[in-house]
C-alpha positions in Angstrom: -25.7 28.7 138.0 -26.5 31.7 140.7 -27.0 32.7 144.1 -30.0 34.3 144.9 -30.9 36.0 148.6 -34.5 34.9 148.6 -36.7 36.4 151.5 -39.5 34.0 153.0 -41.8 35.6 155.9 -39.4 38.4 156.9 -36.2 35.3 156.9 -33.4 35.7 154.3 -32.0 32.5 152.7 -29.1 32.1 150.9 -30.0 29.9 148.0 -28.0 28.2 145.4 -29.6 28.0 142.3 -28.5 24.8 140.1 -31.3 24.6 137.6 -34.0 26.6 136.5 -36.3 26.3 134.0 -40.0 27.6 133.2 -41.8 26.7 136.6 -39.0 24.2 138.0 -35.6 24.6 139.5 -33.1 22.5 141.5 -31.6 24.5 144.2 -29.3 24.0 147.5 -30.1 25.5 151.3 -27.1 25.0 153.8 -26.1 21.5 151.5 -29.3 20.5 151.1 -30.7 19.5 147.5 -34.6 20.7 146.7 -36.7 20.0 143.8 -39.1 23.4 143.6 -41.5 24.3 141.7 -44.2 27.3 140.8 -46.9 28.4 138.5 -46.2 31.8 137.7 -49.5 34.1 136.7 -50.2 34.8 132.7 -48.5 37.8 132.1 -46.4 37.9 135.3 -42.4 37.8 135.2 -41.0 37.0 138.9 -39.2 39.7 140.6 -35.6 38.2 141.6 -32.3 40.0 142.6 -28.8 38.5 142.9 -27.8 37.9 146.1 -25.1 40.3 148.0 -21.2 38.2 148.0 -21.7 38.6 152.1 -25.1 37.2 152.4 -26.7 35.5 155.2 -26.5 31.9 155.3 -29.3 30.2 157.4 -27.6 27.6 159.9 -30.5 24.7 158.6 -31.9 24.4 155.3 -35.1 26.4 154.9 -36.1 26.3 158.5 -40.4 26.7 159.0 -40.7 30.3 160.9 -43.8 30.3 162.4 -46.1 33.4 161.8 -47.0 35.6 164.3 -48.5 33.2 166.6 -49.9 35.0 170.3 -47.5 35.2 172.9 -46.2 31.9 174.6 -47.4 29.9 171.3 -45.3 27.9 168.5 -47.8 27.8 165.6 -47.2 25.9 162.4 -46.0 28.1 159.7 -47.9 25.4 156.9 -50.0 22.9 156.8 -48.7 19.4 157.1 -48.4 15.9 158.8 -46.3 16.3 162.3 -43.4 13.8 161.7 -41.7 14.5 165.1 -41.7 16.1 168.2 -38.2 17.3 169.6 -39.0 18.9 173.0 -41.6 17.7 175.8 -43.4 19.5 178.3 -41.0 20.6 181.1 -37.8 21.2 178.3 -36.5 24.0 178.4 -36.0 26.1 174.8 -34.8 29.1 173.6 -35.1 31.2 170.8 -34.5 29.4 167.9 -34.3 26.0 169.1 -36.0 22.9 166.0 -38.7 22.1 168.3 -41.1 20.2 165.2 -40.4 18.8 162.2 -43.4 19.0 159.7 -43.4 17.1 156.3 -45.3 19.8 153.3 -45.0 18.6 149.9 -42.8 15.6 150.7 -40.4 17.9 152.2 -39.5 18.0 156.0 -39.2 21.3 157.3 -38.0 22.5 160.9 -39.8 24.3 162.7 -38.2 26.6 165.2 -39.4 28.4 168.2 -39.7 31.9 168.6 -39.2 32.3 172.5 -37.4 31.4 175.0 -39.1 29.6 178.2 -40.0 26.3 179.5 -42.6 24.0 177.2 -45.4 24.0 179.2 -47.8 21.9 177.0 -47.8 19.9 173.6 -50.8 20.2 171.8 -50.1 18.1 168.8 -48.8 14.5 168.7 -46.8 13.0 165.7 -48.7 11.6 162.9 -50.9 14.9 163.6 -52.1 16.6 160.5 -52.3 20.5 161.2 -53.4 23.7 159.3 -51.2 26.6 159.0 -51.3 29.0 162.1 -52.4 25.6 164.6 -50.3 25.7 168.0 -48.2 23.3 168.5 -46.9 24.5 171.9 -46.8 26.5 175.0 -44.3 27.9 176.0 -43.8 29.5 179.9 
């Protein structure tokens, strides 16, 4: 149907738009299928631009950035249920390394870390449930 360069926390996506209708669509991330869908305000018409033909292409499907988190700290970008853990204290990371996986919506999202170092604690276990913005880990 359409490409669209969609912008999520400062990240640009490439996303391939298959279906959309009023509050649904069907879209692909990286060769991944989602089913997403919104409730847009009375009165309100999105604001969406097609995207450039050299557009970034994310190397996972919709990775979880975490938000600004204080330094040495990988926070959880959303709330969810912790399905796994991919590093342990003592690993060492770097910038950009799937260090979580957290299920939103029935969705599993990565979450990636945003420094390089040594994992110096786990806060969270798997099974955890977690707010937006709680650390997940420390990083040295």
């Amino acid at each position: 149907m359409a490409t669209w360069n969609i912008e999520i926390d400062g990240t640009s996506f490439e996303v391939d738009v298959q279906s959309l209708e009023a509050g649904r669509a069907t879209v692909m991330v990286d060769g991944q299928h989602y089913d997403v869908g919104w409730v847009e305000p009375e009165g309100a018409s999105p604001v969406v631009s097609p995207a450039p033909q050299a557009a970034y292409a994310p190397s996972a499907a919709a990775p979880a950035v975490a938000r600004q988190a204080p330094k040495g700290v990988v926070a959880s970008p959303l709330p969810g249920l912790v399905l796994e853990l991919l590093v342990k204290q003592g690993d060492t990371v770097q910038s950009g390394d799937v260090v979580a996986k957290i299920e939103a919506m029935k969705m599993a999202n990565e979450v990636r870390c945003n420094l390089a170092g040594t994992v110096t604690e786990v806060v969270v276990r798997a099974g955890d449930t977690v707010d937006e913005g709680a650390h997940l880990l420390r990083i040295g």
